[in-house]
C-alpha positions as CSV (number, residue, x, y, z in Angstrom):
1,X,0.0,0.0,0.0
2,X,3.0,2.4,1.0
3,X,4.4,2.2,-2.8
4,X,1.2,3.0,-4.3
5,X,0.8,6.8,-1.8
6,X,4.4,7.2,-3.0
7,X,3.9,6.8,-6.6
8,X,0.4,8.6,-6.8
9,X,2.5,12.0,-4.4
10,X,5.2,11.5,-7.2
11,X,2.8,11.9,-10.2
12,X,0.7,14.4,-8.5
13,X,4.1,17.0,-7.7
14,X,5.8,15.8,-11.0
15,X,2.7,17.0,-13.5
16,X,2.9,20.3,-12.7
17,X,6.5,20.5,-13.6
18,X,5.3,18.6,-16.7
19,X,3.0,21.1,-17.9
20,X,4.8,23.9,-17.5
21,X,8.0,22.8,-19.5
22,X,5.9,22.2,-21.9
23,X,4.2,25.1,-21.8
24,X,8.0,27.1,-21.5
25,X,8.8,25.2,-24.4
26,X,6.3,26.1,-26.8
27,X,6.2,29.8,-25.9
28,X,9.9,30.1,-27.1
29,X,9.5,27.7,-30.0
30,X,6.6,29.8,-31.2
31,X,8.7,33.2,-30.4
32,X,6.6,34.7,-28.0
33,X,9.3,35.1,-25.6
34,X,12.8,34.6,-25.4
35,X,14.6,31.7,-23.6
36,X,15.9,34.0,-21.3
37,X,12.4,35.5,-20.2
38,X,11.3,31.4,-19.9
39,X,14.3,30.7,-17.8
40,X,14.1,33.4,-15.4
41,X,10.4,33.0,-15.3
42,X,10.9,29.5,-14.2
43,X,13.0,29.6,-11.6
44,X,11.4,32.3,-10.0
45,X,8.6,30.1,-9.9
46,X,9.9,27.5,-8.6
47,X,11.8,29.6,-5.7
48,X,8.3,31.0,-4.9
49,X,6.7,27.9,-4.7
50,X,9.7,26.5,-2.9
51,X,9.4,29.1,-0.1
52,X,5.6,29.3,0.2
53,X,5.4,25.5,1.2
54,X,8.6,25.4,3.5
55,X,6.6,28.5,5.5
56,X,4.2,25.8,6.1
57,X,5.5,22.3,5.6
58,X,8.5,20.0,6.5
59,X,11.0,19.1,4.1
60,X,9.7,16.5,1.5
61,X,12.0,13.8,3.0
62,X,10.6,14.1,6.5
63,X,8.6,11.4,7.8
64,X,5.6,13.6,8.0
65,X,5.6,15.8,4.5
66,X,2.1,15.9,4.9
67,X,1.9,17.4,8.0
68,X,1.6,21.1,8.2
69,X,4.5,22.4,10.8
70,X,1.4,24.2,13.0
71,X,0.2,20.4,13.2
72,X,3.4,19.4,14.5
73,X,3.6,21.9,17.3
74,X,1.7,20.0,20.0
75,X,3.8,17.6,20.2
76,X,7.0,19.6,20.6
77,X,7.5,19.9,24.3
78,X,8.0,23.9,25.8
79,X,7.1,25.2,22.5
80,X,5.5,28.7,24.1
81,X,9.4,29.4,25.3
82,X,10.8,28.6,22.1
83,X,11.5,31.6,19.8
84,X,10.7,30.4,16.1
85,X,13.5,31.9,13.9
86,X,13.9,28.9,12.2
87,X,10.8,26.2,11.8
88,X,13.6,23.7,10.6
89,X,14.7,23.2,14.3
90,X,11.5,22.1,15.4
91,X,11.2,19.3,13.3
């Protein structure tokens, strides 16, 4: 059952990144914009949506991804006297 959650969170975070290569690709094959504007455009994209889910999430290798970090913080002991400058350290 474990292999089958795994393969359906792969396909469901890899399709996006699918579809918007694609899309990349045929706005500069078509000349609508140049490769640079595509680049750029892409990885700010991908920084953005790279820091919007770490401000909520664990990494991706941690044991509960799924988890949003607020979820987590019951179970962190003394967590009112803990200053939060990095929500990295709690996990």
């Amino acid at each position: 059952m474990a292999s089958h959650s795994v393969g359906w969170k792969l396909c469901a975070s890899v399709s996006p990144l699918v579809a918007a290569t694609a899309i990349a690709i045929s706005r500069t094959c078509d000349n609508h914009h140049h490769w640079q504007d595509v680049t750029v455009g892409s990885l700010l994209g991908i920084a953005v949506g790279w820091t919007v889910y770490r401000q909520y999430y664990p990494p991706t290798d941690h044991k509960q991804c799924q988890t949003p970090l607020i979820a987590l913080a019951p179970i962190i002991p003394n967590l009112e006297s803990v200053v939060i400058d990095d929500p990295l350290k709690l996990v």
